[in-house]
C-alpha positions as CSV (number, residue, x, y, z in Angstrom):
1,X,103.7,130.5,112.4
2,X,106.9,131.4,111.0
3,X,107.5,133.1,107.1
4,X,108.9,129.3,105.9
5,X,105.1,127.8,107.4
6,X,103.4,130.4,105.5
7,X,105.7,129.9,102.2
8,X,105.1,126.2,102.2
9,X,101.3,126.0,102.7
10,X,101.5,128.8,100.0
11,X,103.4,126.6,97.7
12,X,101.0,123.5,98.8
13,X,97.6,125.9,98.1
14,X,99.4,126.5,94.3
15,X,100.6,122.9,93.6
16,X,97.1,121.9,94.2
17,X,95.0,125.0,91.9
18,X,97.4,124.4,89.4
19,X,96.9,120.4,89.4
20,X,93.2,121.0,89.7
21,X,93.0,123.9,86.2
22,X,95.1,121.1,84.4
23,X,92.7,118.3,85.1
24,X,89.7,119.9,84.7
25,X,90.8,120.6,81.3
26,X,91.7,117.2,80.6
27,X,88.1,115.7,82.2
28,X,86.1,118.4,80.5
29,X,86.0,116.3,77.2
30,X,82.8,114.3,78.7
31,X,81.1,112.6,81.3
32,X,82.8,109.6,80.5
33,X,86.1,111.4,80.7
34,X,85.0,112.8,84.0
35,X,83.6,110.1,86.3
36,X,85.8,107.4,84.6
37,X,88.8,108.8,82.9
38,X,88.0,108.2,80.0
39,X,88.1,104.3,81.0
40,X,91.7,104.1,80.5
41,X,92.4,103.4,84.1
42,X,93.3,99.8,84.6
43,X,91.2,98.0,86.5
44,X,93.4,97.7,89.3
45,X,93.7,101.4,89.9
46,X,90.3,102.2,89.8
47,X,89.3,99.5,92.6
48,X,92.0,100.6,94.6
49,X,90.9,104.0,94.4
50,X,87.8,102.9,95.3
51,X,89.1,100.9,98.4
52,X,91.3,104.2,99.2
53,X,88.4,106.7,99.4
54,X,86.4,104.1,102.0
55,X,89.4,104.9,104.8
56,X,88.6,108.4,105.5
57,X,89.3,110.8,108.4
58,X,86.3,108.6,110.2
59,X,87.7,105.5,110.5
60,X,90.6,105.8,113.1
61,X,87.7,107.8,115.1
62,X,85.6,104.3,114.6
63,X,88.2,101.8,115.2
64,X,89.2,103.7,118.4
65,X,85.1,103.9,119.3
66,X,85.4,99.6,118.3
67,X,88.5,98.8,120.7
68,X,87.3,101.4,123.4
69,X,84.1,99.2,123.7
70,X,85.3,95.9,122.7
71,X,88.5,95.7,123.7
72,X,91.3,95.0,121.4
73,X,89.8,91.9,120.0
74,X,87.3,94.5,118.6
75,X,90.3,95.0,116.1
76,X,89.5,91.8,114.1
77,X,86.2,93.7,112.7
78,X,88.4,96.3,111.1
79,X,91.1,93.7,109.3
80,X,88.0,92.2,108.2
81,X,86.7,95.7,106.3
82,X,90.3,95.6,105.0
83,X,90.6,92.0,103.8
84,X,86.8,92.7,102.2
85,X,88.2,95.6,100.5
86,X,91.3,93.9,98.8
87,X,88.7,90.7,97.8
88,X,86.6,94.0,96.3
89,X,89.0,95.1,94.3
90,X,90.4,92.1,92.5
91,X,87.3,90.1,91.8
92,X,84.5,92.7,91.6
93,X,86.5,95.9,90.1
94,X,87.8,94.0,86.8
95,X,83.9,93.1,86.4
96,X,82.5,96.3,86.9
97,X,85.6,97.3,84.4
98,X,84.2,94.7,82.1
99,X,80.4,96.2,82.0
100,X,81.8,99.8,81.7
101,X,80.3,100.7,85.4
């Protein structure tokens, strides 16, 4: 790796501590403040967070494992999870908003 690599995954590695020490600041007020933010996310962030953090690093591994076995058709299982997820978040996220979840 060349000096500019180093300097920029340096810079990256600080960006991120310094984020982190000023939120944990902020979300050391209470659990509340924590887990929910103080519930003054709307409700559409916080179900598409929730959506978000469901496409991790495992899912192009499982939708290559679906269309190596199936066959491309095997796709339609995967737009489903992703049409399931978007119903999620704009009917059930504003409830669970509602009864402070």
């Amino acid at each position: 790796m060349q000096l500019i690599d180093w300097l920029i995954v340096l810079a990256y590695l600080i960006l991120t501590l310094g984020l982190g020490l000023l939120l944990a600041r902020k979300a050391s007020g209470s659990l509340v403040d924590f887990f929910v933010s103080g519930r003054s996310l709307p409700w559409w962030l916080a179900g598409t967070s929730m959506a978000a953090t469901t496409f991790s690093i495992d899912t192009p591994l499982y939708i290559a494992g679906v269309v190596g076995s199936r066959g491309i058709a095997g796709n339609w299982e995967w737009w489903s999870f992703g049409i399931a997820h978007v119903v999620m978040i704009y009917i059930f996220a504003r409830l669970w908003r509602r009864s402070e979840i």
